[in-house]
C-alpha positions as CSV (number, residue, x, y, z in Angstrom):
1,X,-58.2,35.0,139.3
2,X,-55.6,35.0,136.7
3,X,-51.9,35.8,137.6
4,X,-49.4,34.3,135.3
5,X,-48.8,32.5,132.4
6,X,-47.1,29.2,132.3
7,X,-45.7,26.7,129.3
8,X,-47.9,23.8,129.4
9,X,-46.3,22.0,126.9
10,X,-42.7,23.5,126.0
11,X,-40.7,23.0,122.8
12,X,-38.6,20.1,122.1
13,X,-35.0,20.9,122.3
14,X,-33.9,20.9,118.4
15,X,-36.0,21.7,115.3
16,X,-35.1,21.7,111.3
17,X,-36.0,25.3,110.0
18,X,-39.2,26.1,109.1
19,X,-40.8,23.3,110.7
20,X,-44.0,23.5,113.6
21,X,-43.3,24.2,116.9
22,X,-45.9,23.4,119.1
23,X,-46.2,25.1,122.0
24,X,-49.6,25.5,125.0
25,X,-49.4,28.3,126.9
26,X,-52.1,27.9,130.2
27,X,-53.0,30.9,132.1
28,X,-52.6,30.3,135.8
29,X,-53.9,31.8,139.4
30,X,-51.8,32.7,142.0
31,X,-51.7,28.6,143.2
32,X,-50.3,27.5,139.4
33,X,-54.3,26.6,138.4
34,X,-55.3,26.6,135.2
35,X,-58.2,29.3,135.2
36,X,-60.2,27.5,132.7
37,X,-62.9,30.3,132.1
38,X,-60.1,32.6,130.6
39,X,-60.1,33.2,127.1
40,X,-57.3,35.9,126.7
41,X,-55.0,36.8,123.9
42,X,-51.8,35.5,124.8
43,X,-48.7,36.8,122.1
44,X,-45.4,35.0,121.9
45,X,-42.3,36.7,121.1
46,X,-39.0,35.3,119.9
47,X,-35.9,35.4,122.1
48,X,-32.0,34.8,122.0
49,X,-30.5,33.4,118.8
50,X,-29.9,33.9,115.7
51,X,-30.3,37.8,115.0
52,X,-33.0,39.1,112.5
53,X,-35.0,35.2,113.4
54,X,-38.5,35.7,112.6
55,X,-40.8,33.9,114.7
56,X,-44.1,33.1,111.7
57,X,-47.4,31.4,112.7
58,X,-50.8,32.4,114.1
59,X,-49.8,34.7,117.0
60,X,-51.6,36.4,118.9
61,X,-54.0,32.8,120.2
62,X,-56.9,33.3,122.2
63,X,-57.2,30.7,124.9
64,X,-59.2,28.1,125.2
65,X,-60.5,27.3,128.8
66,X,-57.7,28.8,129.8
67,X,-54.8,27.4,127.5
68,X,-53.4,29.0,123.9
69,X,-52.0,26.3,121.3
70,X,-49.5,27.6,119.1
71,X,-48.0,26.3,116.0
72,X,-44.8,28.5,115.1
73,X,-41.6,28.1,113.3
74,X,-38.6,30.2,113.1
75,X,-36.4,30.4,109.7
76,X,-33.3,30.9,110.8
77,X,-30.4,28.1,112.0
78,X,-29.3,28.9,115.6
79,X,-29.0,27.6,119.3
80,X,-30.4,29.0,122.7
81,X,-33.7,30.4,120.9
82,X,-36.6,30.9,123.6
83,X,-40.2,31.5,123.1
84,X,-41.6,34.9,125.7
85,X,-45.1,34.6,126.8
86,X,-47.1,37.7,127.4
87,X,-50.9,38.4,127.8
88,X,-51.1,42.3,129.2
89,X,-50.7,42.5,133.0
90,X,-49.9,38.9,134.0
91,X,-46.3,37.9,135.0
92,X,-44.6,37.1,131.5
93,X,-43.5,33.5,130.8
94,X,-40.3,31.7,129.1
95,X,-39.8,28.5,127.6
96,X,-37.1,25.6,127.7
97,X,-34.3,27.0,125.2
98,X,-34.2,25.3,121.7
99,X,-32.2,25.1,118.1
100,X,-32.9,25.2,114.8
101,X,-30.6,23.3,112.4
102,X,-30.9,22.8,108.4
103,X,-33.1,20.8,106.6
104,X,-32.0,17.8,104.5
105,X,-29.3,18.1,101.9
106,X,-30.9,19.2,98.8
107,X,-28.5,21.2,96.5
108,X,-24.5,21.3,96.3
109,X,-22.5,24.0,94.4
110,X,-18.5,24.8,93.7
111,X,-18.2,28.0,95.8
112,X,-14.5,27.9,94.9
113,X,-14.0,25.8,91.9
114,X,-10.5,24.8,91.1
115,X,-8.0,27.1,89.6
116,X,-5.1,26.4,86.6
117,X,-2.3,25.4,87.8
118,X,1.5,23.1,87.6
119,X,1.8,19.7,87.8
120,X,2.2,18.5,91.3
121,X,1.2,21.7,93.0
122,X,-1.9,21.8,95.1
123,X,-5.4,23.2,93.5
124,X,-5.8,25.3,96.8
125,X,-5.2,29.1,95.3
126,X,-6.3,31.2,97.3
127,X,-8.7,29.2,99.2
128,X,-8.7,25.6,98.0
129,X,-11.4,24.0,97.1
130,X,-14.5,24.8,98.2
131,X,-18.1,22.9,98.0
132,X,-20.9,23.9,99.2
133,X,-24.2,22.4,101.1
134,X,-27.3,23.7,101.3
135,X,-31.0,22.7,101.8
136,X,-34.2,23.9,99.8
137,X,-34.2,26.8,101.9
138,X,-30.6,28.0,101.2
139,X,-29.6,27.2,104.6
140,X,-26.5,25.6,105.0
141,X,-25.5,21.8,106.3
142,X,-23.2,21.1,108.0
143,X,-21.6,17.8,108.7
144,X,-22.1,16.4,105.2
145,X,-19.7,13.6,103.6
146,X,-18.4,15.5,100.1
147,X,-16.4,13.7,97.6
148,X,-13.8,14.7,95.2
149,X,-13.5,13.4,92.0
150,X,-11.4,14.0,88.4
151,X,-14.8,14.5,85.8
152,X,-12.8,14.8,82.8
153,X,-9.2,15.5,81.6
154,X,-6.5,13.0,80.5
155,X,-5.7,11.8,84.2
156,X,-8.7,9.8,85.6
157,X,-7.7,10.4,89.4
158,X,-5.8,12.6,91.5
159,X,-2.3,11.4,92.2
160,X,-3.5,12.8,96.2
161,X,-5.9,14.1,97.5
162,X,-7.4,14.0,101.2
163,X,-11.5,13.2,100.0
164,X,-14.2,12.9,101.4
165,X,-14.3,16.2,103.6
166,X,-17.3,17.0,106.3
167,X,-18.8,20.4,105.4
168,X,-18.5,23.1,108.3
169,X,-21.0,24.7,109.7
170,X,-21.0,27.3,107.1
171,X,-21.9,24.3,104.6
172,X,-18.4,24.1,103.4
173,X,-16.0,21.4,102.5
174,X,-12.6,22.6,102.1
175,X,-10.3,20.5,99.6
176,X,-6.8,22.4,99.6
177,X,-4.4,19.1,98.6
178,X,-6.0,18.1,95.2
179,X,-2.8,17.3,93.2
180,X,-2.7,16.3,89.4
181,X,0.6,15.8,87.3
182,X,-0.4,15.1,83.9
183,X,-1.1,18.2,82.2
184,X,-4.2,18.8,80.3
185,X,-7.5,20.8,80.7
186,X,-9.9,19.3,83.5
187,X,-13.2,19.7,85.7
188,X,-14.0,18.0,88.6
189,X,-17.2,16.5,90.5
190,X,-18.5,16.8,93.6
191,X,-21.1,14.4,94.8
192,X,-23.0,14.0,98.3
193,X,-25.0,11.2,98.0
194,X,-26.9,11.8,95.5
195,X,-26.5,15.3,94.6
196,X,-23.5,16.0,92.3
197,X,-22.2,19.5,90.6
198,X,-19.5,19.7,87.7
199,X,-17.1,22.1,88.5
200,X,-15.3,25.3,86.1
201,X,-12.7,24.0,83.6
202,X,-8.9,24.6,84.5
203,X,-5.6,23.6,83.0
204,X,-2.8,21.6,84.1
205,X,0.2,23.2,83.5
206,X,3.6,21.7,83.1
207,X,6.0,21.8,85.7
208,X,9.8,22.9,85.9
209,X,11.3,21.9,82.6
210,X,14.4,19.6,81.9
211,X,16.1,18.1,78.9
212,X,15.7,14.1,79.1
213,X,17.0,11.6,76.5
214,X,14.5,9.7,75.2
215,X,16.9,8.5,72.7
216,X,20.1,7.5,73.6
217,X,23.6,7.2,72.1
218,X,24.8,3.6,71.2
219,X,28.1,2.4,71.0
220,X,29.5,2.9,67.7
221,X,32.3,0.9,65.8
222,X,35.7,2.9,65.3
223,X,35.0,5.2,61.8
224,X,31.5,5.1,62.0
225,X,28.5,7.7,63.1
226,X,26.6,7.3,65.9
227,X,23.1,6.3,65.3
228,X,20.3,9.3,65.7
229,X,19.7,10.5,69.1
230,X,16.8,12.3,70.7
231,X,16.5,14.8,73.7
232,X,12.4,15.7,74.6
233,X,12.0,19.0,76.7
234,X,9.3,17.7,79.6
235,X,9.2,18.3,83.5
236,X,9.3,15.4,85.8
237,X,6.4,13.9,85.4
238,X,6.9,13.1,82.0
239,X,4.6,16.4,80.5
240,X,6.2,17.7,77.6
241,X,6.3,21.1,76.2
242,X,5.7,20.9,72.6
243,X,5.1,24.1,71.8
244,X,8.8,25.1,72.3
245,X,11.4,25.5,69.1
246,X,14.4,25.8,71.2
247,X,17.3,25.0,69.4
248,X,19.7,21.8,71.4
249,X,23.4,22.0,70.5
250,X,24.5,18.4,70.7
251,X,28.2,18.1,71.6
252,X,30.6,14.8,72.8
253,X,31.9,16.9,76.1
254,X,34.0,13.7,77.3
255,X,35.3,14.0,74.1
256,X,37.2,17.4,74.3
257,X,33.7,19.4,73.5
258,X,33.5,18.5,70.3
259,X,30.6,19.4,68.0
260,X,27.9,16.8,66.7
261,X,25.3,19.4,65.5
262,X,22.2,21.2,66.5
263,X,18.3,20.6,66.3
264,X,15.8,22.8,67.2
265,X,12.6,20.9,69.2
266,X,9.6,20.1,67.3
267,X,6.8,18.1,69.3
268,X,8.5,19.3,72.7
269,X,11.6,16.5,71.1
270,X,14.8,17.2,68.9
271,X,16.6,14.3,66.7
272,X,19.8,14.5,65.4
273,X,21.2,12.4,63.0
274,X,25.3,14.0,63.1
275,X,27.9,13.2,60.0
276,X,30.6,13.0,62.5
277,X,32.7,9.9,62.7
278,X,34.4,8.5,65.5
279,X,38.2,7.9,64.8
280,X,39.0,7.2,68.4
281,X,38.6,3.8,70.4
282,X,37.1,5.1,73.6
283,X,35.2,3.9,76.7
284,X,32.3,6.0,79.1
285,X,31.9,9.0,76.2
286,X,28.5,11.1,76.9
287,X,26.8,13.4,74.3
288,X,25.8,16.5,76.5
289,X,22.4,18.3,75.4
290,X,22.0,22.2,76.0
291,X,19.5,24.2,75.8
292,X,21.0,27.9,76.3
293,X,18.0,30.3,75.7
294,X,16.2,28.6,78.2
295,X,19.3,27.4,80.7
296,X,18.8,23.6,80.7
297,X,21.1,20.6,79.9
298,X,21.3,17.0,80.5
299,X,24.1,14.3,79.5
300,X,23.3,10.8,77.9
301,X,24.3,7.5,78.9
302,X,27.5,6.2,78.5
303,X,28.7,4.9,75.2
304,X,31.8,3.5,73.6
305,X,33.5,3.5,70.1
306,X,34.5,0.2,69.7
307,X,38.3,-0.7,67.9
308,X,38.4,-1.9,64.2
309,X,40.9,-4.4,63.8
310,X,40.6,-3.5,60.0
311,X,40.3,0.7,61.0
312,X,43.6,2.8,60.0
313,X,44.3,6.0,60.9
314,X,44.6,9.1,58.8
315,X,46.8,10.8,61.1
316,X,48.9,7.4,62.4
317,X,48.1,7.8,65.9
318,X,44.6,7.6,68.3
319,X,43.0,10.6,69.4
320,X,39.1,11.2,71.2
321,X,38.3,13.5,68.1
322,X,35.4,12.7,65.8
């Protein structure tokens, strides 16, 4: 006489979503027979999980000398899922506990694309970063090798970058020390294995800027000019800002302070070519650069007005004056 219902054949212990799990389901006497004359309708219900799982697939099965075949699948990710066997007044039965995991890899998307930013600085406001893996159902993957590249801009690599990262088990890979330092407008790619995603464009700023000669002073013969000289406004990594007009006072501050003449930037750079003369034989003079409106200065290298034996002086005596 029938008495319980037992899992002939119980699920495997993982699954990828939506796939068929095949489960029997015998009803049994009281001595764990198979009572092969039943033909009942056994239901299976899902249990444990992932909540709000649906359990899809012919259910309720009649039996078949005694024994119900089902072919289910569940379509949500999750661990510890069990399948509950019922068929009205015989004691209920429980399978072996299961998973379900994502499918295969089968679309990848910038959930945080990269944002503008300085030179140098890590692309990681406010989250880094982020690409995400998914397979054809949406669901995500985890454990997935991402990599990280420079798409287009005038840099054709990061100068660091930790890459490839493993997506979580959200689907995520989290990138939050992409550094450029040449400024320009980029986007980025992201590729595992075969898929590949473009990200948003974003712009590389320049970083903290500073007055560099890019042309220096040269030593001059006694009575002479020096030669033109040139200071560019750029950060440290050599981006310069050419949209500034700033105006650079140029002046000889080993030499008493003395004027050469100002020059506003064009280009991000500002030339001077000064009238002033050097009257003075001297040694380790500097021209010092300043920028006032915007705070910066920088000195040049060392030069030297070199003696005429031929030179004579206006004023019958040497001075550092121009």
């Amino acid at each position: 006489m029938p008495a319980k219902l037992a899992f002939q054949v119980e699920p495997n212990a993982s699954y990828v979503v939506a796939s068929t799990i095949t489960v029997n389901v015998a009803v049994e006497d009281s001595n764990g027979l198979i009572v092969t004359g039943d033909t009942s309708s056994i239901t299976l219900a899902l249990q444990n999980g992932t909540g709000g799982a649906v359990l899809s697939g012919t259910n309720p099965v009649n039996a078949v000398n005694g024994v119900a075949t089902f072919n289910v699948s569940v379509n949500l990710l999750g661990a510890g899922y069990t399948l509950h066997a019922t068929d009205g007044a015989l004691t209920a039965a429980d399978s072996s506990a299961f998973s379900i995991t994502a499918g295969a890899p089968a679309a990848i998307s910038f959930a945080a694309g990269p944002a503008d930013t300085v030179a140098a600085a890590a692309n990681n406001a406010p989250t880094g970063i982020v690409v995400h893996v998914q397979d054809s159902l949406g669901n995500p993957v985890a454990g997935e090798s991402v990599d990280l590249t420079v798409a287009s801009g005038p840099a054709a690599a990061f100068t660091s970058i930790t890459s490839p990262q493993l997506t979580d088990v959200n689907g995520n890979a989290t990138f939050a020390d992409a550094v450029l330092t040449v400024a320009g407008t980029y986007t980025l790619n992201a590729a595992d294995g075969a898929l590949t995603v473009a990200s948003n464009s974003f712009v590389i700023s320049p970083a903290a800027p500073q007055l560099v000669f890019t042309t220096q002073p040269a030593d001059v013969v006694q009575g002479d000019a020096l030669n033109t000289i040139a200071v560019t406004k750029q950060d440290a990594y050599g981006n310069v800002y050419g949209a500034d007009t700033d105006q650079i006072d140029f002046t000889v501050s080993s030499c008493g302070g003395f004027v050469l003449g100002s020059a506003n930037l064009s280009g991000g750079t500002a030339s001077l070519s000064s009238a002033q003369h050097f009257y003075s034989a001297a040694a380790a003079l500097q021209v010092s650069a300043a920028d006032s409106g915007a705070g910066l200065n920088t000195s040049s290298n060392d030069f030297a007005v070199i003696a005429a034996a031929d030179f004579v002086f206006a004023d019958g005596y040497e001075a550092c004056r121009p």
